[in-house]
C-alpha positions as CSV (number, residue, x, y, z in Angstrom):
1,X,12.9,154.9,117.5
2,X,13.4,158.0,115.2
3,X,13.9,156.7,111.4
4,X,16.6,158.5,108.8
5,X,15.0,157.7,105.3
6,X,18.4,157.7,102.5
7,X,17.5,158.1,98.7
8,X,20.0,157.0,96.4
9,X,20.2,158.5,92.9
10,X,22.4,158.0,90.5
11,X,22.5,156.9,86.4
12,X,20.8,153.6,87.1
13,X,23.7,151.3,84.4
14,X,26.7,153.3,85.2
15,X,26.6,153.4,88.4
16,X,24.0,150.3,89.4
17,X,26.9,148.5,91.4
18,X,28.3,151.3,93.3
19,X,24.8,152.1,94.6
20,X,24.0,148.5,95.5
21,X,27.0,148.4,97.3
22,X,26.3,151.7,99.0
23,X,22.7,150.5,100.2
24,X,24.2,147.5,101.3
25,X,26.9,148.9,103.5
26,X,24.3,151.4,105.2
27,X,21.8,148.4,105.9
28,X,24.3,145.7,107.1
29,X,27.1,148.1,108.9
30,X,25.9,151.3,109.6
31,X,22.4,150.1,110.9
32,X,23.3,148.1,113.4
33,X,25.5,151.1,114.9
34,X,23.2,153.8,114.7
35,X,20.5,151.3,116.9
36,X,22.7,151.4,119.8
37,X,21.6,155.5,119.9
38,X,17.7,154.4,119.0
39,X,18.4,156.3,115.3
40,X,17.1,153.5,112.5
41,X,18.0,154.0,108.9
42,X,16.2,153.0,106.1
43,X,17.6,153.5,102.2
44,X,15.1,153.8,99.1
45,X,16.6,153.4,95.5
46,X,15.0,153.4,92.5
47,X,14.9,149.9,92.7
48,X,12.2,150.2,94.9
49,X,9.6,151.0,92.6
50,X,7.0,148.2,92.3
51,X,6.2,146.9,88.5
52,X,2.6,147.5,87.0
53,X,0.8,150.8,86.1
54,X,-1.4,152.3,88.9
55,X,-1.8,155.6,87.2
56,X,1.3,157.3,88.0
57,X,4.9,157.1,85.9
58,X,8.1,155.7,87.4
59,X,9.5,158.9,87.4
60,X,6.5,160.0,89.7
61,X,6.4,157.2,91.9
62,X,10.6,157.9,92.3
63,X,10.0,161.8,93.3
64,X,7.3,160.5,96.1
65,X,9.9,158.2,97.5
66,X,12.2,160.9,97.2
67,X,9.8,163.5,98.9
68,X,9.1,161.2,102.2
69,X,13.6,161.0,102.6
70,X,15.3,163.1,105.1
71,X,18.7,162.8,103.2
72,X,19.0,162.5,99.4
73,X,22.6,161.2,98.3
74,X,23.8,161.4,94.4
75,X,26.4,159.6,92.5
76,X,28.3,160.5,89.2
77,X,30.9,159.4,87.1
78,X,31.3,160.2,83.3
79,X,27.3,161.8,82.9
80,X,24.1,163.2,84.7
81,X,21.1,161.4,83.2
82,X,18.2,163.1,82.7
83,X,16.5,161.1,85.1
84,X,19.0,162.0,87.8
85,X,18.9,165.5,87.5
86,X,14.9,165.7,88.1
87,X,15.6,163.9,91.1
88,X,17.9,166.2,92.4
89,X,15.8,168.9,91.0
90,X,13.1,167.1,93.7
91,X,15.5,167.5,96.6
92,X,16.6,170.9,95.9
93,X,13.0,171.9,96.2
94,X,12.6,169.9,99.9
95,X,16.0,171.9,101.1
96,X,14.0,175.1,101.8
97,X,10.2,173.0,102.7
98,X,12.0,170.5,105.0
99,X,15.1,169.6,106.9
100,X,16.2,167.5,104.2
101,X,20.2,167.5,103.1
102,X,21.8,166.5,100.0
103,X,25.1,164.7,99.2
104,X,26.8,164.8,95.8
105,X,29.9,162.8,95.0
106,X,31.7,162.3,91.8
107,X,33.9,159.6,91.0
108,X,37.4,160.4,90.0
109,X,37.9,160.4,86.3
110,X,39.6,162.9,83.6
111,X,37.7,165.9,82.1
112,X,37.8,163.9,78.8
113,X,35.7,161.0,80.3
114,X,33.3,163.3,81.5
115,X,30.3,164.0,79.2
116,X,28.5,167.5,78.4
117,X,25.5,165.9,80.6
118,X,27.8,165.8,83.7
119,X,29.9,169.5,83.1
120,X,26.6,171.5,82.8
121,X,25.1,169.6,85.8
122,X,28.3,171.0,87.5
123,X,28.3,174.0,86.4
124,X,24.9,174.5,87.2
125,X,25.8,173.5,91.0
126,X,28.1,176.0,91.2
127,X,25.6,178.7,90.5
128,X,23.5,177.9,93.3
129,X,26.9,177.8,95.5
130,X,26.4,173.7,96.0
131,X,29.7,171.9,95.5
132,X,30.4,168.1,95.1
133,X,33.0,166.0,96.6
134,X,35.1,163.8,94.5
135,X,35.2,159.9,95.7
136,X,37.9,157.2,94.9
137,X,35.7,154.9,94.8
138,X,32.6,153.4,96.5
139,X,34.9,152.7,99.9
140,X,35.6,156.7,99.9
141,X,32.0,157.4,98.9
142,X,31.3,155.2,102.4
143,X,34.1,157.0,104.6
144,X,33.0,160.7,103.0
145,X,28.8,160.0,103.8
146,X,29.2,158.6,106.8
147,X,30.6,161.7,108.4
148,X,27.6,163.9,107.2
149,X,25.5,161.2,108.3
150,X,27.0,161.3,111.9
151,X,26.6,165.0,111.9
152,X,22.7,164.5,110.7
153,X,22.2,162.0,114.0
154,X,24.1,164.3,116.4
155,X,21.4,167.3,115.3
156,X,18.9,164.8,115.1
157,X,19.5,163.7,118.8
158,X,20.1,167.0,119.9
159,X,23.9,166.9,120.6
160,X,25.7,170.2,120.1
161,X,29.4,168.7,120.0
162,X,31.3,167.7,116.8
163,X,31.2,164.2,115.3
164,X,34.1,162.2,116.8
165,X,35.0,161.0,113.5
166,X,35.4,165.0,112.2
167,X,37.9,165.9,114.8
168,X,41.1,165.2,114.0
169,X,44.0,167.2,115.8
170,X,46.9,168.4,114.3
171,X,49.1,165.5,116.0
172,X,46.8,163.3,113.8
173,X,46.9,165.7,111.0
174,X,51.1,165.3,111.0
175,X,50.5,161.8,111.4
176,X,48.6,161.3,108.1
177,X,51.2,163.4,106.4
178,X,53.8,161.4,107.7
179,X,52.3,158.2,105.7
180,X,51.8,160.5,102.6
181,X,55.3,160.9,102.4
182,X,56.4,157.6,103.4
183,X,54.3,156.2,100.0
184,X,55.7,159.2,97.9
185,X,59.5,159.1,98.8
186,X,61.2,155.8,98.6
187,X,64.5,157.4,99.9
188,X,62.6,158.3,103.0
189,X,61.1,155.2,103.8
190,X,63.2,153.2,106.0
191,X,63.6,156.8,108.1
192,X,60.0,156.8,108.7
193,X,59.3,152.9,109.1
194,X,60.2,152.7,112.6
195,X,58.4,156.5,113.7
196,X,54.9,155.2,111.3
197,X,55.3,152.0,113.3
198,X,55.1,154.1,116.2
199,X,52.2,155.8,114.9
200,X,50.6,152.9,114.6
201,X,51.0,151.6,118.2
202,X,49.4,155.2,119.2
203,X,46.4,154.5,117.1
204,X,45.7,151.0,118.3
205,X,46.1,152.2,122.1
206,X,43.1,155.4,120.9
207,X,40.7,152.6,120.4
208,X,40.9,151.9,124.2
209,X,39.8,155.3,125.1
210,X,37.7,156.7,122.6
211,X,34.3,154.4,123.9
212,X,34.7,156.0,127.2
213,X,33.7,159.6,125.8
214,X,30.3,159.7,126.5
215,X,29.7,163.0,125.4
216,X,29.5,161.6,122.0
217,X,27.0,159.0,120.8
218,X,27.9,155.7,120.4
219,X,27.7,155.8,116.6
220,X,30.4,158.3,116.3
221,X,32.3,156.3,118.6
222,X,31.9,152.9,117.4
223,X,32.8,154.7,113.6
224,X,36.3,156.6,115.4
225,X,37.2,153.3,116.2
226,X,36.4,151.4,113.2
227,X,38.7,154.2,110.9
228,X,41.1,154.0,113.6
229,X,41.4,150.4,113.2
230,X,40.9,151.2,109.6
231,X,43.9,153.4,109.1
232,X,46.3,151.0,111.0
233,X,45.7,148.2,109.3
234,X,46.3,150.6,106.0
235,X,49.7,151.8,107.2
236,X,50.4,147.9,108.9
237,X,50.2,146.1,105.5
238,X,52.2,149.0,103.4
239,X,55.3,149.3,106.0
240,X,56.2,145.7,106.7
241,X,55.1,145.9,109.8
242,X,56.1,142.6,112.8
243,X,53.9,140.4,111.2
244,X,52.7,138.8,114.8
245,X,51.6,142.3,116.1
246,X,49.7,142.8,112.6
247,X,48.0,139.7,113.5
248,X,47.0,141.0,116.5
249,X,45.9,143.8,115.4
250,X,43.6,142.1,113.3
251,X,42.5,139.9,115.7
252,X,41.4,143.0,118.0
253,X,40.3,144.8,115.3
254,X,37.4,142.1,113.8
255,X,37.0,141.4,117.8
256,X,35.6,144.9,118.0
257,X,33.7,144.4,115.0
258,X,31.7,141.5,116.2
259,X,31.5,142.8,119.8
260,X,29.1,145.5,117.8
261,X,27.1,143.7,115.8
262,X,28.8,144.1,112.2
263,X,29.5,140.4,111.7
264,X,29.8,141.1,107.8
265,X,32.7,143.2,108.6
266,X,34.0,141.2,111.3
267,X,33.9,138.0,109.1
268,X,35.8,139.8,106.7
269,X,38.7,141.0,109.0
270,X,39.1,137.8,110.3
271,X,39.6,136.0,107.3
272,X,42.3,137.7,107.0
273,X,43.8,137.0,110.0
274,X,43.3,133.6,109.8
275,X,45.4,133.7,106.6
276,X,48.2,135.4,108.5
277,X,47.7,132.6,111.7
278,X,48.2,129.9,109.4
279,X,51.5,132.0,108.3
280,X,52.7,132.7,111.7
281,X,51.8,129.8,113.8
282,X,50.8,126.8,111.6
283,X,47.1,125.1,111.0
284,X,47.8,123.2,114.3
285,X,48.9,125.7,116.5
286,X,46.5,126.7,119.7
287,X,46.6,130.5,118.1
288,X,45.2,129.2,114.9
289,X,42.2,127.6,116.6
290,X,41.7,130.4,118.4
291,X,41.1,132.2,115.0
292,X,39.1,129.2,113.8
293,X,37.0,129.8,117.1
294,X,36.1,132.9,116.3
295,X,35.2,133.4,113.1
296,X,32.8,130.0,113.6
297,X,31.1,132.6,116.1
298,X,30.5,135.1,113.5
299,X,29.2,132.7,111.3
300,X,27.2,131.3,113.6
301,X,25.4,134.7,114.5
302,X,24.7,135.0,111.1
303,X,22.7,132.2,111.0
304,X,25.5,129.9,108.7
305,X,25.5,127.2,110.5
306,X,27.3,125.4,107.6
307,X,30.5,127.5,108.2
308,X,30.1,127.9,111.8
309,X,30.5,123.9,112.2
310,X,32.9,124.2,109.5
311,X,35.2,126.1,111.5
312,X,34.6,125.3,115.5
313,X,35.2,121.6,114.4
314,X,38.8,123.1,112.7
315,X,39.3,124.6,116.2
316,X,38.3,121.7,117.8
317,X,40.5,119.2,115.9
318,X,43.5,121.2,117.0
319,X,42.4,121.5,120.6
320,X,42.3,118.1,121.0
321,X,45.3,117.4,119.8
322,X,47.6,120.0,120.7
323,X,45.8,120.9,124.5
324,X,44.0,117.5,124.8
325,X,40.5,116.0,125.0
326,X,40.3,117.1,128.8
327,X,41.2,121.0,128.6
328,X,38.8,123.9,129.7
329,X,39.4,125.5,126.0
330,X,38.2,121.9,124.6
331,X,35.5,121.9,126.7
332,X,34.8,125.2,125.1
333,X,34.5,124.4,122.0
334,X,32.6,121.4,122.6
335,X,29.9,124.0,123.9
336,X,30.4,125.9,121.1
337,X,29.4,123.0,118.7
338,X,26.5,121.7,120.7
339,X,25.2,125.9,120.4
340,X,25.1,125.2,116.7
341,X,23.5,121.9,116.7
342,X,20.8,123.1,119.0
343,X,20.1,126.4,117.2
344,X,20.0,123.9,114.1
345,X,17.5,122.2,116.1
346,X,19.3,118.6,116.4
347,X,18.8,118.1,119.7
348,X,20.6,114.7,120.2
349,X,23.4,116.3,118.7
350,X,23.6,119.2,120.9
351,X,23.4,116.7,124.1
352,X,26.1,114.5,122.7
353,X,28.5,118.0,122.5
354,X,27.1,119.8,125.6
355,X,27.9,116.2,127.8
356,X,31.0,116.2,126.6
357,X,31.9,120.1,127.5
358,X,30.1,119.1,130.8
359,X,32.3,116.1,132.0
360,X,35.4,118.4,131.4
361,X,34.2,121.2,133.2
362,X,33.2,118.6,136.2
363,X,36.5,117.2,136.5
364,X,38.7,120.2,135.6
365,X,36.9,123.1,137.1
366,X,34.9,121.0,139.6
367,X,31.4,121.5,140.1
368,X,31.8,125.0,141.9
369,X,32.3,126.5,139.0
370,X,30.6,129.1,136.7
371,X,31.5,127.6,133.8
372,X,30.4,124.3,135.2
373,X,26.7,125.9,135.8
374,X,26.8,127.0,132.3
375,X,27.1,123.4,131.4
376,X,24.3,122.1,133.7
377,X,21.6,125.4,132.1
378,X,22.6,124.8,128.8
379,X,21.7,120.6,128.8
380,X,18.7,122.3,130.7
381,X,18.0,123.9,127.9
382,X,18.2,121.3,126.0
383,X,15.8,118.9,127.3
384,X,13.1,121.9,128.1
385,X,12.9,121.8,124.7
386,X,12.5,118.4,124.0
387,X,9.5,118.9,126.9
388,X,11.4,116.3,128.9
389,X,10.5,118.8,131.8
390,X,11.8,116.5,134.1
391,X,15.6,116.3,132.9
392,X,14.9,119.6,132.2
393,X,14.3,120.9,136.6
394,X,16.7,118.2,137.0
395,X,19.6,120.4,135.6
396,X,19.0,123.9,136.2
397,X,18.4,123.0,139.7
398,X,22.0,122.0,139.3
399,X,23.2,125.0,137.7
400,X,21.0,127.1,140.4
401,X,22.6,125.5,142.9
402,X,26.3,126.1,141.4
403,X,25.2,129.5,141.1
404,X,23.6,130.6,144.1
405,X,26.9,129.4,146.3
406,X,29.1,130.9,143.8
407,X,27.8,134.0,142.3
408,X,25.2,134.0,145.0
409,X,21.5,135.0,145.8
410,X,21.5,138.2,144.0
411,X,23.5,138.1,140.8
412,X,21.7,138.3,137.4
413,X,22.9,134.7,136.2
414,X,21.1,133.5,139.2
415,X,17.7,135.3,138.3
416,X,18.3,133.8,135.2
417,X,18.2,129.8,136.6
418,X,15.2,131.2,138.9
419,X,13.5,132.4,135.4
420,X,14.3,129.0,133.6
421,X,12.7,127.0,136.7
422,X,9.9,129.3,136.5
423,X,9.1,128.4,132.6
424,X,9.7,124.7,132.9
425,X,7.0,124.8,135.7
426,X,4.9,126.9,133.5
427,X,4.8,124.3,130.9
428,X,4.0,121.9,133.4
429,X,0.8,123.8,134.5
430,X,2.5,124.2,138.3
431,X,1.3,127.8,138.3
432,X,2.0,128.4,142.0
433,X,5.9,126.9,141.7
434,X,6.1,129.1,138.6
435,X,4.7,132.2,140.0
436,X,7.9,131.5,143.2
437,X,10.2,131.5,140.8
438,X,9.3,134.2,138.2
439,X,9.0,136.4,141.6
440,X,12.2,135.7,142.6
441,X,13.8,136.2,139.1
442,X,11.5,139.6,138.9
443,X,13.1,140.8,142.1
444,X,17.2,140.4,141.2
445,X,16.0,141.9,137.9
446,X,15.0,144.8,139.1
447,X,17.6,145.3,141.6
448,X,20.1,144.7,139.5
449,X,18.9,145.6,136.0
450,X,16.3,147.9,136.7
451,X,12.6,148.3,135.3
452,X,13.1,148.9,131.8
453,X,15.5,146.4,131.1
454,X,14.4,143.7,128.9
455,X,15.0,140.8,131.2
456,X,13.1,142.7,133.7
457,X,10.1,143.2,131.4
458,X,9.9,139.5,130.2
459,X,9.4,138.0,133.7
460,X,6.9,140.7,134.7
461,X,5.0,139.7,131.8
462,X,5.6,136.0,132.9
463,X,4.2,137.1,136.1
464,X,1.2,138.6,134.8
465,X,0.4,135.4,133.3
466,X,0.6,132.6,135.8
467,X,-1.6,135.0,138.3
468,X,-4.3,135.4,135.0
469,X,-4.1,131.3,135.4
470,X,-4.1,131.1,139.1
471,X,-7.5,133.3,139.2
472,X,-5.7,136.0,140.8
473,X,-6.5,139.6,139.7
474,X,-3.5,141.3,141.7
């Protein structure tokens, strides 16, 4: 995985909180993204620099940080410190050694606020024809790096085309001025309600299409869509928009957040959905738990269990009341609960939760069902882990049996049962019954998956060792 290495500099009171918040939303939100194109990002900050003398000065140790970054990103507000401008000093001297880029942003305030340390800084950039861009605040800092950042990946990963977040067409250009004049001209606004409304609708129905262009990496995509999302909910919450389709549009928009990993965001997002659920629909209203429902799954990604319980029992509460104790949507979050308790490790717990989603989905769904076979693996799972190996075969026989006659013999979820057989009988020391399963799993894997899928790769190595036990040197 190819690493992008991020110095942040910056006057280390003025500005401490900006940069904290700066590291934090690279590392937490535009990480996770950049992944999915095999691009990691790592951020140093002055922070950084361990305590204790080992013969060099802080202001050393911070320029040899600085020197192993590819991208060197500076803040200012009323001055330059002293300290600050060595370290950009630093990077100016990497610009013509290394491919390393710099970023300079300045946070809006009058020329009175601005010291002499920060107008000779600038007037020394403009001599060497280096120019800085002027931030609201940290947000606009965010939005204004991250497209330079997309641009560094793209050349990075050898793409040629522009960064999906850069182009914007004049349609969208017109569009943004549209909104400008709707905040500037009260006379004009209920004209341009119902055509921004419009506009809004058009945006939301770009983030269906934009994934598909594969031309562009999938951070640039994933980023398009978040500022897409971004810019209706912007114009949704200053132009009184229908107050049901702004919930859905929140909804949607922390749905697409948590589909890709950036639960922090997503958590967010949905919070404030949920506030507008409650206002729409009620706290007992199927929608509301719905809302509950999901941001218990962010939560529970994150590894807050606390809140995740918290909130599926909230969804549950109204389930049961308002669908019943015998509905599929119970029975989900019944599942959903048991997940918690088992990651928590209380397996008695789990059981109690995952029997209860199981009996639903037996005498709603049947036990033909996928859903039902989810039920059977997961109290599977359960009992493997309590090495009740036993119980354990007893159950995801049952869900391999659901499975093969309705998904059948060559669908992934099936390899999956054949995998789970395979590591019960492991445990158990049945190499030969473990080895017949693992080979079966191996084989829809590969099929279906291919070689160098992870699921693929784990039963080979499963393979590999069941025949090191059975003697075998195959």
């Amino acid at each position: 995985m190819q690493t992008i290495k991020i110095f942040l500099g910056s006057s280390i009171d003025e500005l401490r909180e900006e940069r904290l918040f700066l590291s934090d939303y690279l590392l937490n939100s535009v990480r996770p993204i950049f992944k999915r194109d095999g691009v990691d990002i790592e951020v140093v900050k002055c922070e950084d620099i361990r305590t204790g003398y080992r013969g060099k000065s802080s202001q050393e140790e911070i320029n040899d940080l600085l020197r192993g970054c590819d991208i060197s990103v500076f803040m200012f507000k009323t001055k330059a410190g002293p300290v600050t401008v060595r370290e950009y000093n630093v990077a100016q001297e990497l610009v013509g050694t290394k491919n390393h880029e710099i970023y300079v942003y300045c946070f809006g305030v009058t020329e009175e606020e601005k010291e002499k340390s920060l107008k000779a800084f600038k007037r020394k950039m403009r001599q060497i024809e280096l120019y800085w861009k002027t931030c609201k605040d940290v947000a606009d800092l965010e939005s204004q790096f991250v497209i330079g950042l997309l641009d560094y990946e793209r050349h990075l990963l050898g793409k040629a085309k522009s960064s999906a977040v850069e182009q914007e067409s004049e349609t969208e250009q017109n569009v943004d001025a549209r909104f400008a004049k709707y905040q500037q001209n009260e006379q004009a606004q209920a004209q341009l309600r119902e055509e921004i409304h419009k506009d809004i609708d058009d945006l939301l129905q770009q983030t269906k299409t934009v994934m598909a262009n594969e031309d562009e990496t999938i951070a640039a995509r994933i980023f398009k869509v978040v500022e897409l999302y971004k810019k209706a909910d912007q114009w949704a919450n200053a132009t009184a928009y229908d107050k049901e389709k702004y919930s859905h549009l929140l909804f949607d928009h922390a749905g697409f957040l948590y589909d890709y990993g950036l639960y922090k965001d997503a958590e967010a997002v949905y919070l404030r959905q949920i506030k507008l659920a409650e206002e729409l629909y009620g706290k007992e209203h199927e929608n509301t738990a719905t809302s509950y429902n999901n941001i218990g799954m962010v939560y529970n990604e994150q590894g807050d269990y606390g809140k995740a319980l918290e909130y599926y029992q909230k969804a549950l509460a109204i389930k049961e009341k308002v669908l019943g104790t015998e509905h599929p949507s119970t029975a989900t979050s019944y599942n959903n609960i048991a997940g918690v308790y088992y990651a928590q490790g209380d397996f008695d717990k789990a059981l109690e939760y995952f029997f209860k989603d199981l009996a639903i989905c037996e005498k709603v769904l049947g036990t033909e069902h996928p859903d039902t076979a989810t039920s059977y693996n997961n109290i599977g799972m359960v009992y493997n882990e309590q090495g009740d190996y036993d119980k354990a075969l007893e159950y995801y026989q049952k869900a391999l049996a659901t499975k093969e006659k309705v998904l059948g013999t060559e669908h992934p979820s099936t390899a999956t049962s054949y995998n789970n057989i395979g590591g019960v009988y492991r445990k158990q020391g049945e190499y030969a019954k473990a080895l017949d399963y693992y080979t079966k799993a191996y084989q829809i894997f590969k099929k279906k998956l291919g070689d160098a899928h992870p699921n693929t790769k784990d039963v080979r190595r499963s393979i590999n060792f069941v025949k090191k036990a059975l003697g075998s040197n195959d």
